[in-house]
VOGU-725244 format. One line per 3 residues: for each residue x, y, z of C-alpha. Coordinates in Angstrom, 1 decimal, padded with zeros to 4 digits. Example, Ala and Ser with C-alpha at 12.3 -4.5 7.8 and 13.67 -1.06 7.14 Angstrom:
BEGIN
012.3,-004.5,007.8 | 013.7,-001.1,007.1 .
***
This chain:
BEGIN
077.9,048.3,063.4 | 078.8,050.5,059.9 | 078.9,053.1,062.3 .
081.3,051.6,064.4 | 083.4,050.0,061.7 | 083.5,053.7,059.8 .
084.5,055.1,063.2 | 087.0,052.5,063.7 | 088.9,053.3,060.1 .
088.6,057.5,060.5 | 090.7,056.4,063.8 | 093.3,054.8,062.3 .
093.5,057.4,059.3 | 093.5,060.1,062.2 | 096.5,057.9,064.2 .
098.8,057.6,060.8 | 098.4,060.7,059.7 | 099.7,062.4,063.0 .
102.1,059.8,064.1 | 104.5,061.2,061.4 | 104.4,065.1,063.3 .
105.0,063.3,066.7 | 108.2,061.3,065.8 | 110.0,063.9,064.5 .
111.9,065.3,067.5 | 112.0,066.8,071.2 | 114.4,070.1,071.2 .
116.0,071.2,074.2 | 116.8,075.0,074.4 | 117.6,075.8,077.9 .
121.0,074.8,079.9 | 118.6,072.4,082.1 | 117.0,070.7,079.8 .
120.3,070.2,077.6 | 121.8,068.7,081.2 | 118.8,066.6,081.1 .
119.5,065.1,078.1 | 123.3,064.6,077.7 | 123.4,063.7,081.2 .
120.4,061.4,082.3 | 120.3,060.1,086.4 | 120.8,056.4,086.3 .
121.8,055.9,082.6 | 124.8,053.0,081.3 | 127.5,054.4,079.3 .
125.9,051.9,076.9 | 122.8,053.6,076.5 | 124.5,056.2,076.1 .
126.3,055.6,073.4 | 123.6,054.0,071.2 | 121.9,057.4,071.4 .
124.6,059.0,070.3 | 125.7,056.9,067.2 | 121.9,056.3,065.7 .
122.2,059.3,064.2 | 125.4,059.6,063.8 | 125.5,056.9,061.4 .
125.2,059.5,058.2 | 128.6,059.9,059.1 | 129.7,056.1,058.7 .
128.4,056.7,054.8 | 130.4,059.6,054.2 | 133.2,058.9,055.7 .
133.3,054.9,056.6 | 134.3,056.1,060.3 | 134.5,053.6,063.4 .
134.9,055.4,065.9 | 133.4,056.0,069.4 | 131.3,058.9,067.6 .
129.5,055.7,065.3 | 129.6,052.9,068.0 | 127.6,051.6,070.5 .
130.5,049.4,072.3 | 131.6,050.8,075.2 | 135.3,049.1,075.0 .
135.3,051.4,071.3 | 134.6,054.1,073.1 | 137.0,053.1,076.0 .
140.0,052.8,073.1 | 139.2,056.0,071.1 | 139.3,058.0,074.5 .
142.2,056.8,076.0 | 144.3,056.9,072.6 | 143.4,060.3,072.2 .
144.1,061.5,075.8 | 147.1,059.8,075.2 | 147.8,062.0,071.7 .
146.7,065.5,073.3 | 148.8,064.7,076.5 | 151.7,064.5,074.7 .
150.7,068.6,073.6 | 149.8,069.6,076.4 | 151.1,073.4,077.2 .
152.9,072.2,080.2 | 155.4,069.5,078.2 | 157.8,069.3,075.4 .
155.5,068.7,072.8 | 153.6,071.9,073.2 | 156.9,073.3,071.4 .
156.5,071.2,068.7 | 152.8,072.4,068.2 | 154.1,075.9,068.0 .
156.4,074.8,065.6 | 154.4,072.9,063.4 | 151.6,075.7,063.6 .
154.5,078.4,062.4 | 155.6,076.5,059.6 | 152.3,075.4,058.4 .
151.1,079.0,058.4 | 154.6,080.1,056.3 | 154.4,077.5,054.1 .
150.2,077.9,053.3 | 150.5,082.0,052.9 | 149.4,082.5,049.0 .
152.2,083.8,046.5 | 148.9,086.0,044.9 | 145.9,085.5,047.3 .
143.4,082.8,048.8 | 139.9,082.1,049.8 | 140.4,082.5,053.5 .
138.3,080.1,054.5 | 140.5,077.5,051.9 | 143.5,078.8,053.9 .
142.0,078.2,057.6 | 141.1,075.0,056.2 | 144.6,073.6,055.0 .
146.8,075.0,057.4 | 144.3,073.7,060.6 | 144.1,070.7,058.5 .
148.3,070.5,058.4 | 148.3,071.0,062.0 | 145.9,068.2,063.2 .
148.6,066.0,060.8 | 151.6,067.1,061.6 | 151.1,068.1,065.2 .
148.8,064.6,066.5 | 149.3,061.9,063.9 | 153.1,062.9,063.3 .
152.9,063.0,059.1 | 156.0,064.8,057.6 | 155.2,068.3,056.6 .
157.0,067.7,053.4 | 154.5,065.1,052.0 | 151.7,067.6,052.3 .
151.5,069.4,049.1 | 148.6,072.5,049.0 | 146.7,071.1,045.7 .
146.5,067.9,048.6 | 145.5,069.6,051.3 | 142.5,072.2,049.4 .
141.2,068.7,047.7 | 141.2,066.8,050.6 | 139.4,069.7,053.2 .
136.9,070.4,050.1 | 136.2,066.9,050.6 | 135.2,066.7,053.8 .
133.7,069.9,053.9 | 131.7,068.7,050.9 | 130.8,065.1,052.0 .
129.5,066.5,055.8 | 127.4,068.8,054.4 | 125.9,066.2,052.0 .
125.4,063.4,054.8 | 124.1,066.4,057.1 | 121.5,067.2,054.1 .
120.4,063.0,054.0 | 122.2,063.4,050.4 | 123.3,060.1,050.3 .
122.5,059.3,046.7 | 124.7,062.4,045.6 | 127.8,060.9,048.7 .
127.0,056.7,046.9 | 127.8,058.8,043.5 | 131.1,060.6,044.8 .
134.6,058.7,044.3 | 136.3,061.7,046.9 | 136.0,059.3,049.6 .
138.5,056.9,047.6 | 140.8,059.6,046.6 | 140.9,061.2,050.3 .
141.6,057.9,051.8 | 144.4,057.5,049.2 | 146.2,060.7,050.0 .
146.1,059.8,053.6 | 147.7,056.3,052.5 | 150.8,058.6,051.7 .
151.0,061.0,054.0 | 150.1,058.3,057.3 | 153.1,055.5,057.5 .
151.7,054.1,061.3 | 148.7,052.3,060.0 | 149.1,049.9,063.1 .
148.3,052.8,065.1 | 145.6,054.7,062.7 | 144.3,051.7,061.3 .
141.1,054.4,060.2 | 143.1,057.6,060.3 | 139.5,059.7,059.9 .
138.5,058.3,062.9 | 140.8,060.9,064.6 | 141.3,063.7,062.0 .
137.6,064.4,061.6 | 136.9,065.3,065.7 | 139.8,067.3,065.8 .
140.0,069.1,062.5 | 136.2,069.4,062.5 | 136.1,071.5,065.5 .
139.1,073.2,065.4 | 138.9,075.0,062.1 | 135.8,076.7,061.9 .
136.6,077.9,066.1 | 139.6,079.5,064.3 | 137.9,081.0,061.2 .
135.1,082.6,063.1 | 137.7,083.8,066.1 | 140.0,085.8,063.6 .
137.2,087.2,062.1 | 135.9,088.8,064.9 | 139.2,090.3,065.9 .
138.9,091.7,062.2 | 135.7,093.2,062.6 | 135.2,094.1,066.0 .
137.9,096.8,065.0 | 139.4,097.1,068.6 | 143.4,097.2,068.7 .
143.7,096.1,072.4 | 142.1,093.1,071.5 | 145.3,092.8,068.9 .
147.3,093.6,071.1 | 146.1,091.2,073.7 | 146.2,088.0,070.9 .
149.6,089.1,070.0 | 151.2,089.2,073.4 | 150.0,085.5,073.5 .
151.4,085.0,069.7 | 154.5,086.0,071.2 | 154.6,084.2,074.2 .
152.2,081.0,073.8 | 152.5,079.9,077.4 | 149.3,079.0,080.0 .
150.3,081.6,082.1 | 150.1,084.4,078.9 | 146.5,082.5,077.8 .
145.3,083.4,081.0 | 146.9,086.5,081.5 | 144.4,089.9,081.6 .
145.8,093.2,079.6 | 146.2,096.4,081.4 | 146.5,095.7,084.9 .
143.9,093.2,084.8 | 141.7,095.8,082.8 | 141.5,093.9,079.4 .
140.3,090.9,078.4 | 142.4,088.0,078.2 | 143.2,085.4,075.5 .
141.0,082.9,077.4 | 138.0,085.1,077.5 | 138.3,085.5,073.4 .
138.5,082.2,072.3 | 135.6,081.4,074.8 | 133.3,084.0,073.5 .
133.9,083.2,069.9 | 133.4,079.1,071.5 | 129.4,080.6,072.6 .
128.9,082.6,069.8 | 129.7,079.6,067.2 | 129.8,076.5,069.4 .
131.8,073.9,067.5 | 128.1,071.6,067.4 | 125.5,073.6,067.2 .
123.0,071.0,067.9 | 123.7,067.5,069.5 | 121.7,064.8,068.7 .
120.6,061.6,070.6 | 117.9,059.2,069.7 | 115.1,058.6,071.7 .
115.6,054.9,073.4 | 112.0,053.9,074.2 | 110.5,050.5,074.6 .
108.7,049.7,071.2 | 105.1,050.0,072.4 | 106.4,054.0,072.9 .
107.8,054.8,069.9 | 104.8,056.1,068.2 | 104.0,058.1,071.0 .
107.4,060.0,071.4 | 110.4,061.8,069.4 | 112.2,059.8,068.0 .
115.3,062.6,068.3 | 116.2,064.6,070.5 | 118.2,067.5,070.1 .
120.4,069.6,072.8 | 120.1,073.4,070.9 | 123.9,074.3,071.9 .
123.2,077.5,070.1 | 120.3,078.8,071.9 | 121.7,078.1,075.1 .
124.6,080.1,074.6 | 122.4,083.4,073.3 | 119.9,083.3,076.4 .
120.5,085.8,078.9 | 122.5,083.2,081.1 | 125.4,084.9,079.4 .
124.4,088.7,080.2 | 122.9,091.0,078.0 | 123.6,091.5,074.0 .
124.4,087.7,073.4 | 124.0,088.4,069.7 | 127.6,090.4,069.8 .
131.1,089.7,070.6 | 132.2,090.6,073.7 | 135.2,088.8,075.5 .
134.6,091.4,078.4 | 131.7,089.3,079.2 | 133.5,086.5,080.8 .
135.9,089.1,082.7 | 135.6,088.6,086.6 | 134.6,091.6,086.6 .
132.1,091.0,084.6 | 131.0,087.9,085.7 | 132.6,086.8,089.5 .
131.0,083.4,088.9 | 131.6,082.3,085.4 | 128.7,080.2,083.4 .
129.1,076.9,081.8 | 129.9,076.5,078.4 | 128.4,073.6,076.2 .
130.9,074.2,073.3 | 132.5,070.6,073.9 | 129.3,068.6,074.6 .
128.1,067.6,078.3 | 128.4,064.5,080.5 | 130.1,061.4,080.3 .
130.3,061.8,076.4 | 132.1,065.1,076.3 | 134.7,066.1,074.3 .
138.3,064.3,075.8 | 139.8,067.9,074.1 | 137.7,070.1,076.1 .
140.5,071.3,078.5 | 143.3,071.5,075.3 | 141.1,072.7,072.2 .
140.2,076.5,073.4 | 144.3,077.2,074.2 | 145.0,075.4,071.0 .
143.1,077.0,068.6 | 144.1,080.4,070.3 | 147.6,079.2,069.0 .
146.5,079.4,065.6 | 144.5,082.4,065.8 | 147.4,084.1,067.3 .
150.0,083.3,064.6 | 147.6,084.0,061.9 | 146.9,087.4,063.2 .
150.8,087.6,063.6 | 151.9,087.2,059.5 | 148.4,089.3,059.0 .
150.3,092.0,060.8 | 153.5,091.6,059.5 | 153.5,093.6,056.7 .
153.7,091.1,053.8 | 149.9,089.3,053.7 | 146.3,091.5,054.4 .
143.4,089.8,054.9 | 140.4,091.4,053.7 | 136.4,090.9,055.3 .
133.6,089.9,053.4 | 129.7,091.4,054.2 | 129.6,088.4,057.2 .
131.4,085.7,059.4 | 130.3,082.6,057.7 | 130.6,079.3,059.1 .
131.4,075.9,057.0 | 130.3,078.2,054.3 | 129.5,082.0,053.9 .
133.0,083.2,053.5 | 132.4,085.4,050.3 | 134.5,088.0,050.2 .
137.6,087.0,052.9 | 140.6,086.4,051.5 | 143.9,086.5,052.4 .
146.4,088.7,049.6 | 150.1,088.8,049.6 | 150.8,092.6,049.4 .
153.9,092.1,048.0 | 152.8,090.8,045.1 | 150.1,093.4,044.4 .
153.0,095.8,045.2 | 154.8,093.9,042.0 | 152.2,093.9,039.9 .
151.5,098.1,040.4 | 155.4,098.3,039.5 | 154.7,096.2,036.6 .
152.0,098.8,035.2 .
***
């Protein structure tokens, strides 16, 4: 019987001290297996959903967010979509307000170029951050003043990592949130509409910013002037028909192909979470998260050889007749809604950035690598004129 009993309690020990490593989480690195998960046969939108905001909740704390991203209710998720369909269709390339989003992406630019020099990730940053404003939530440029704008993206920045960490003791400490939230009482007069203006500046600004930072960089140091030239041409002429357009009779890569290569190389989420929904009498047998690796994915050979490197060539017909799917805006019913408008968008910004680097009167210099939220040492973006001054000066 003391055998039995002894037997009995090394069991349990054995079972509590494993349970721990088996919860932790189920990784999906292959383009099936991520199907698999963000699109599961025979699943409710509601299901759905509650996988998705579990762990999105950090995000709630650092940001007091309601959106579909947090929320389990499918008529949340049926408002936040259709709002901002409603927002991006008034952009789109083919309408009257894709003018104004040229507009608002020259002045921001104009008005964000440093008198001395800047941090270029600071400068991505602000003016991306000017855009979403200006451009989707219609806020008067004038209001936005730079001191603003760097606080308020450092924020963010600062606050996602944290919540990202589990740093939530150091995000309870942190009065930013109040401060950001009253700098967007000034600049944001429709509060009927954005009763929680975060709930649509974070998606959009959040993924279109670092898509930009990384994309410009690469023009920068893949060192290839056709490439310039090809980004240019769209700079000049920001139409669908330019985006899509292919350099040297068909020869060259087009704008299309560069943004989507920088989208694999540095997919907007890396990894995409979902808890595991399991009856309880499961849960200690099973991940609790799962995770779609985005990141993997996109450097397997599905995409051709030397997935480490940027090459827009790669998605060339030539290249590759059939063209292979992309996770950079999610998969499923859950998807990004700004799949179809973010990759043209942000190749608007990259264009008129490379523009006023081109221009004569701003440089931007490379650092030792392209960073990502962080790891910008070393970029920055220098007004040559006042360099120029300064030599004068001397």
């Amino acid at each position: 019987m003391n055998t039995l009993i002894s037997l009995f309690v090394l069991l349990l020990c054995l079972i509590h001290s494993i349970l721990p490593r088996l919860r932790r989480k189920r990784v999906y690195n292959s383009a099936p297996g991520l199907r698999s998960l963000l699109k599961p046969a025979n699943t409710s939108l509601a299901f759905l959903l509650r996988a998705r905001a579990i762990p999105n909740q950090r995000l709630v704390r650092a940001f007091g967010i309601s959106s579909t991203f947090v929320s389990d209710d499918p008529d949340v998720h049926h408002i936040f979509v259709s709002k901002a369909k409603d927002i991006l269709g008034g952009l789109s390339a083919k309408g009257e307000g894709w003018h104004a989003l040229v507009h608002a992406t020259e002045d921001a630019i104009s008005r964000l170029l440093p008198e001395t020099q800047v941090d270029y990730d600071t400068f991505v940053q602000c003016v991306t951050f000017t855009i979403v404003l200006v451009a989707l939530l219609d806020v008067d440029p004038e209001l936005l003043h730079r001191d603003d704008l760097i606080f308020v993206t450092n924020a963010i920045n600062r606050r996602w990592t944290d919540s990202k960490k589990g740093n939530m003791a150091i995000l309870n400490q942190d009065d930013s949130l109040d401060k950001l939230r009253q700098c967007l009482n000034l600049w944001i007069g429709d509060r009927d509409r954005y009763p929680n203006p975060l709930n649509f500046i974070l998606p959009a600004y959040e993924t279109m910013w670092r898509v930009v930072a990384v994309t410009v960089a690469h023009l920068y140091c893949h060192g290839d002037d056709n490439l310039r030239d090809v980004v240019l041409r769209f700079a000049d002429r920001p139409t669908e028909e330019q985006f899509r357009s292919f350099g040297k009779e068909g020869l060259e890569p087009s704008m299309k192909n560069i943004v989507t290569e920088a989208l694999r190389l540095h997919p907007p989420t890396k990894r995409i979470s979902r808890a595991a929904l399991v009856p309880w009498w499961k849960r200690y047998f099973v991940p609790s998260l799962e995770i779609a690796d985005v990141e993997a994915v996109h450097l397997s050979s599905v995409y051709g050889n030397g997935t480490a490197e940027f090459e827009p060539m790669r998605f060339h017909p030539s290249r590759t007749p059939e063209q292979p799917e992309l996770f950079a805006f999610g998969y499923g019913r859950l998807s990004c809604p700004a799949a179809s408008w973010a990759p043209m968008a942000a190749s608007l910004i990259v264009a008129k950035v490379v523009e006023h680097m081109s221009g004569g009167g701003h440089m931007l210099t490379v650092g030792p690598r392209i960073g990502d939220r962080s790891g910008w040492d070393g970029w920055r973006i220098i007004d040559q004129r006042s360099e120029t001054k300064t030599v004068k000066r001397t």
